[in-house]
C-alpha positions as CSV (number, residue, x, y, z in Angstrom):
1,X,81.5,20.0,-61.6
2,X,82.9,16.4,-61.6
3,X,80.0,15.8,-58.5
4,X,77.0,17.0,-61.2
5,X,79.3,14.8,-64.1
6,X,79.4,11.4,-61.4
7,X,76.0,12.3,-60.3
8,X,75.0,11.9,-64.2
9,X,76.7,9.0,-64.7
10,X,75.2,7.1,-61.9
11,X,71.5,8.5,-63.2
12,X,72.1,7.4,-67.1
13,X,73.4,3.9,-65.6
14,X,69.9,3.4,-63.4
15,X,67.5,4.6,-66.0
16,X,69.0,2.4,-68.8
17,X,67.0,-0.2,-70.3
18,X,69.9,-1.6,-72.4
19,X,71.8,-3.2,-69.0
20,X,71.3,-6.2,-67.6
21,X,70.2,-6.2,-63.7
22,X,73.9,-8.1,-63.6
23,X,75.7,-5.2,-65.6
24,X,73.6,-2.4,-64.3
25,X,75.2,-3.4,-60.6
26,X,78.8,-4.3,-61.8
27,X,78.9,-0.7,-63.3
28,X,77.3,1.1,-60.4
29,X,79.8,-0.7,-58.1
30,X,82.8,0.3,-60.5
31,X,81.0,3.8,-60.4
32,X,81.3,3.7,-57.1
33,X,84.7,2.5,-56.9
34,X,85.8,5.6,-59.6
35,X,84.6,8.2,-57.3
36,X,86.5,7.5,-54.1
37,X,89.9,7.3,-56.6
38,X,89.1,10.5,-58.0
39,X,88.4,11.9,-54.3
40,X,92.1,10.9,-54.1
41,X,93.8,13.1,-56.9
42,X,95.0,16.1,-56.4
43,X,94.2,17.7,-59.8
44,X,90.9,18.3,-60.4
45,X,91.3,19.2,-64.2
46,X,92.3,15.5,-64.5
47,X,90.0,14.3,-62.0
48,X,87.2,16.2,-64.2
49,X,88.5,14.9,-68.0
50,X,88.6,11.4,-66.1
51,X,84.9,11.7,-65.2
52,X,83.8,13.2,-68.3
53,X,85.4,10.5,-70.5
54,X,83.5,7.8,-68.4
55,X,80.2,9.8,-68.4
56,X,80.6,9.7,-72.6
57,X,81.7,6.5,-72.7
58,X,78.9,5.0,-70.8
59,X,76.5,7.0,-72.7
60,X,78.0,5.6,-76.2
61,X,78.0,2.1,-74.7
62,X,74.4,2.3,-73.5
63,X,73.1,3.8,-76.8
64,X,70.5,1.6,-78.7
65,X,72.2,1.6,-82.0
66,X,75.4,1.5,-81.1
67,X,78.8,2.9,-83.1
68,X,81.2,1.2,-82.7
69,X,83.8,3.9,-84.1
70,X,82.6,6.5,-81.4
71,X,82.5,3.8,-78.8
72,X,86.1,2.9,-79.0
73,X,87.1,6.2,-79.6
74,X,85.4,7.6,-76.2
75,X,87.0,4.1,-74.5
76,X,90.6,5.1,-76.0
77,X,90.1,9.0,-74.3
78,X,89.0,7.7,-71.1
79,X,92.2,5.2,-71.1
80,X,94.5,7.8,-72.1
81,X,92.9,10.1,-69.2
82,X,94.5,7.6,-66.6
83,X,97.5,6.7,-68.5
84,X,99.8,9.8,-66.2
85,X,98.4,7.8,-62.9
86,X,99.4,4.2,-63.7
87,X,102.6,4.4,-60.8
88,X,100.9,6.8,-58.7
89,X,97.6,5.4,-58.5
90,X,97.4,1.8,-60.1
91,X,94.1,1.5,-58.4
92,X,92.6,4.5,-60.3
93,X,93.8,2.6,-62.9
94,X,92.8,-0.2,-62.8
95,X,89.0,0.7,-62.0
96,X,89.3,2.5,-65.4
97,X,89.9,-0.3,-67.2
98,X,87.6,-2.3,-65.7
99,X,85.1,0.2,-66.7
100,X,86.2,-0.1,-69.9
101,X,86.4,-3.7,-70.6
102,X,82.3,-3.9,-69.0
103,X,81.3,-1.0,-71.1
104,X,82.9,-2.6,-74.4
105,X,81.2,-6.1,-73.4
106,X,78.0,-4.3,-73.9
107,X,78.1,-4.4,-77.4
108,X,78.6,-8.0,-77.5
């Protein structure tokens, strides 16, 4: 499940024509960068919600007519989904918000 949800994620990401060629790699490489952390938990329910959030997230941020409301709101989940591993895996973290801050430079 959190394969076919990263797998989705890295499809909506290539097939957008919202990103720039510049933000299109910076995401895939953060992309890239979020699945080997997750490979690192051991709790795949988390591992799953962490995936989901960035899947919905990235799909609110790549939307043509954005909303704001529902973007920050699926920005704040995908946070809050990491918030447990900020001493046990600050580089899970930290990818996270990385992700974040890109996708909420998109609507800029």
């Amino acid at each position: 499940m959190i394969e076919d949800t990263l797998h989705k994620l890295e499809q909506r990401l290539e097939s957008s024509e919202n990103l720039t060629p510049e933000s299109r790699q910076a995401l895939q490489d953060l992309v890239k960068e979020l699945r080997r952390e997750i490979d690192t938990l051991d709790d795949n329910e988390r591992a799953e919600s962490i995936a989901g959030f960035t899947d919905n997230s990235t799909r609110e941020a790549l939307r043509s007519q954005q909303d704001e409301d529902l973007l920050d709101l699926s920005l704040q989940g995908l946070k809050s989904s990491t918030r447990e591993f900020e001493v046990s895996h600050p580089s899970l973290t930290a990818v996270v918000n990385s992700i974040c801050h890109q996708l909420s430079n998109l609507g800029i």
